[in-house]
C-alpha positions in Angstrom: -35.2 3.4 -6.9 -31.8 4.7 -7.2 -29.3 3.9 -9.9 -24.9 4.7 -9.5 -24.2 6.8 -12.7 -20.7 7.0 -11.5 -18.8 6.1 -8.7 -14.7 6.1 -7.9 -12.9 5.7 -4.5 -10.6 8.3 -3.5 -7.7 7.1 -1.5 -4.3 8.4 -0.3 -1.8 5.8 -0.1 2.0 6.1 1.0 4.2 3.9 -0.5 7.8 2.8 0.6 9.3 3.4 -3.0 9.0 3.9 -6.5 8.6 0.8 -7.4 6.2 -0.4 -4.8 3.8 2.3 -6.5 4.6 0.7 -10.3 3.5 -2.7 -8.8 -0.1 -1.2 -7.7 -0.9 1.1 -10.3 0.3 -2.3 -12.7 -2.3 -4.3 -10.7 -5.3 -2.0 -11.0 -4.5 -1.6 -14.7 -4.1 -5.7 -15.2 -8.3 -5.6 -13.6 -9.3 -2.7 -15.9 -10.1 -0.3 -13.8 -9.7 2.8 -14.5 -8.4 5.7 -12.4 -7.1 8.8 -11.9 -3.7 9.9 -10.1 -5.2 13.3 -8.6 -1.7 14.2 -6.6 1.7 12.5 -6.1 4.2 14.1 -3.2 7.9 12.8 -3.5 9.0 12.0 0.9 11.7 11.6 2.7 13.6 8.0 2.5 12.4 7.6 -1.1 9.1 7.2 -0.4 5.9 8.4 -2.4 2.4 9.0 -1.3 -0.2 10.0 -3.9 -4.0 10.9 -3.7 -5.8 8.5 -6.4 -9.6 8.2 -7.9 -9.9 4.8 -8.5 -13.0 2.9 -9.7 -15.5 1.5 -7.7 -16.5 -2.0 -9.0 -18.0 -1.9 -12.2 -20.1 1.5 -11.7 -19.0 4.0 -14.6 -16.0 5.9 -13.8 -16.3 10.0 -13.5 -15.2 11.9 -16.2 -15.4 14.9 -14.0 -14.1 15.9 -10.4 -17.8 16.9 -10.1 -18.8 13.2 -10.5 -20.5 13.9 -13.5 -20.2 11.7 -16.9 
């Protein structure tokens, strides 16, 4: 039988501004989740892209980039 001790999702997302990144990161905090902004690259035309660890579900988030709690 296998069990999730801990489980994220790691996406990179590109966003058109500033604030269209404050909406998401307001959206995942308004469910709880919990995440991680791993990288964040300022682009051209004021647009941001960042590399994030966010949670998967309701599995325990990693503490550690090894996935470990």
């Amino acid at each position: 039988m296998k069990k999730v001790v801990a489980g994220c999702i790691d996406l990179m997302l590109e966003f058109a501004s500033v604030t269209e990144l404050d909406k998401y990161i307001a959206t995942i905090e308004s469910k709880k989740q919990a995440y991680t902004i791993v990288e964040r690259k300022e682009l051209p035309g004021d647009r941001v892209m960042i590399r994030i660890h966010r949670q998967y579900n309701k599995s325990p988030f990693p503490t550690t980039e090894g996935g470990e709690n």
